[in-house]
C-alpha positions as CSV (number, residue, x, y, z in Angstrom):
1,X,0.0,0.0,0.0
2,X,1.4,3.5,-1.2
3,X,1.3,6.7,0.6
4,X,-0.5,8.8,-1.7
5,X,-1.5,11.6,1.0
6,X,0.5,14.8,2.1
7,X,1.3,15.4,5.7
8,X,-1.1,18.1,6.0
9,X,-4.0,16.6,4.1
10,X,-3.8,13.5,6.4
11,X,-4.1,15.3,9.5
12,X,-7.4,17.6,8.3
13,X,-8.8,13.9,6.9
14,X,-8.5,12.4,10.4
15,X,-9.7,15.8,12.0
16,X,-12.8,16.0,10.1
17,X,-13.2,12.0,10.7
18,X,-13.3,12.4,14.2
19,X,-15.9,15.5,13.9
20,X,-18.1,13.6,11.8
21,X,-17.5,10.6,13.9
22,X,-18.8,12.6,16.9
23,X,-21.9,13.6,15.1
24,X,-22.7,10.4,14.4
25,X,-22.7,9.1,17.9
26,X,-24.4,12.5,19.0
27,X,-27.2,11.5,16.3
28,X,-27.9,14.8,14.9
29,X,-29.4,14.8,11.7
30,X,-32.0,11.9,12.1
31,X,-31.3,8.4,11.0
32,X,-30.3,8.9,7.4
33,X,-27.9,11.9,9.1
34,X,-26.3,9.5,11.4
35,X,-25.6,6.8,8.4
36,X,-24.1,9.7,6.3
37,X,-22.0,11.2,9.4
38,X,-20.7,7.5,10.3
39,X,-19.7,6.9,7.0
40,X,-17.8,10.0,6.2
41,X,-16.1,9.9,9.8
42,X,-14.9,6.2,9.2
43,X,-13.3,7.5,5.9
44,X,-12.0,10.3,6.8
45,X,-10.2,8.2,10.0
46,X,-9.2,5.6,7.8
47,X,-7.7,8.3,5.0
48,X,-6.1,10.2,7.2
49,X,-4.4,7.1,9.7
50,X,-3.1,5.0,6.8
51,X,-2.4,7.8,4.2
52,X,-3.7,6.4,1.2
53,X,-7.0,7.2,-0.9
54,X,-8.6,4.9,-3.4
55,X,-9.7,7.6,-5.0
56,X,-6.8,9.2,-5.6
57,X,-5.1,5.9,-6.7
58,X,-8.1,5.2,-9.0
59,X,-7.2,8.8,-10.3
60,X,-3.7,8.5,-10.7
61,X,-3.1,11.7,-8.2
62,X,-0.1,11.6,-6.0
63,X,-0.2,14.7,-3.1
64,X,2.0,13.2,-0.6
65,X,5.1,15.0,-2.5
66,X,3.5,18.1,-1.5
67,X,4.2,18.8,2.0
């Protein structure tokens, strides 16, 4: 598995992974809120802890050079 995120990217990933994470378990936004606010909180924690993006790979896009 390749490193395919920045430094900097990684650590606003996992930040916005925990918020999102939080929301979930608070349960704001009704039921299809929660599902949306778990999902993006476990990406964004999983993103930003290993450091690599399907996404990006799919894409081709390389920003861990960046930082």
């Amino acid at each position: 598995m390749n490193v395919n995120i920045g430094g900097t990217e990684r650590a606003i990933r996992a930040t916005f992974g925990v918020i999102f994470a939080i929301l979930a378990i608070v349960q704001l936004g009704g039921t299809v809120g929660t599902i949306i606010f778990a999902i993006l909180g476990l990406l964004g924690l999983v993103t930003g802890i290993s450091g690599m993006c399907p996404l990006y790979s799919a894409l081709h896009i390389d920003a861990s050079h960046k930082d």
